[in-house]
N, C-alpha and C positions, 0 to 999 in steps of 0.2 A: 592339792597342796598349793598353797598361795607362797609369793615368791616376798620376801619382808626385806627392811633392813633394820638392824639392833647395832643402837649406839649406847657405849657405856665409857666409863672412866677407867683405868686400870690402876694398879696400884699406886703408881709414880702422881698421877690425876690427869695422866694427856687424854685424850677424848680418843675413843678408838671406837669403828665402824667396822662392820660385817655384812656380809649379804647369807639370805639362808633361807629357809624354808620353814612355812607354819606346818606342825606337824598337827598340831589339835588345839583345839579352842571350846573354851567355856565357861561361864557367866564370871566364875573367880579366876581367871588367869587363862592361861594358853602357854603351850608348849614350840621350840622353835627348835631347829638344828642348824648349825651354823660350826665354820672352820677354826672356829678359836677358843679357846678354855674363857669363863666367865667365872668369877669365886661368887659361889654362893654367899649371900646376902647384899650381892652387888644392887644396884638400882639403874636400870637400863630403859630405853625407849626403844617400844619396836611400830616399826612403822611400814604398813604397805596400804591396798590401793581403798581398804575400808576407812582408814584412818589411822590415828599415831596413838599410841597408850603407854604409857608408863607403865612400871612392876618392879617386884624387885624378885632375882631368882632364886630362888625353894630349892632346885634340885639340878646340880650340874654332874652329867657320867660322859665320859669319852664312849667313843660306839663308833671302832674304826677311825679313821680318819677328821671324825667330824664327833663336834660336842651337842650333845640333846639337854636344853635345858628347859627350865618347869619354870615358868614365872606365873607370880600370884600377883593379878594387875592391882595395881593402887585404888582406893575409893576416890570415885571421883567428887568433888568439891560441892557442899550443899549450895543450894539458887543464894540462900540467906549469909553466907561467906560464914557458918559456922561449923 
């Protein structure tokens, strides 16, 4: 498990940061667990030592002390800007 960070906005719009863990990764998204609730349809970046990705999260459940969340990463931008 790789060690990330997930930054997002919370309802108010302040910028809030987390530190947590990749739990799994794959071609459409990746899964993260981390100390804080995240509302589903949020739009976050998460960023460790492969690089930074955008997503927005699918599936947020409490598990303990910690929230596991399901993000479905963004398409990244055509070469042709369309």
């Amino acid at each position: 498990m790789a060690r990330i960070e997930a930054l997002w906005k919370d309802d108010s719009g302040m910028q809030q940061m987390a530190l947590g863990k990749l739990e799994d990764l794959s071609d459409g998204g990746f899964c993260i667990r981390i100390k804080h609730p995240v509302e589903v349809g949020s739009k976050l970046i998460v960023r460790w030592q492969s690089g930074e990705y955008p997503g927005t999260v699918v599936q947020s459940r409490q598990q303990g002390f910690e929230y596991v969340l399901g993000i479905k990463r963004d398409a990244p931008p055509k070469p042709d800007g369309k």
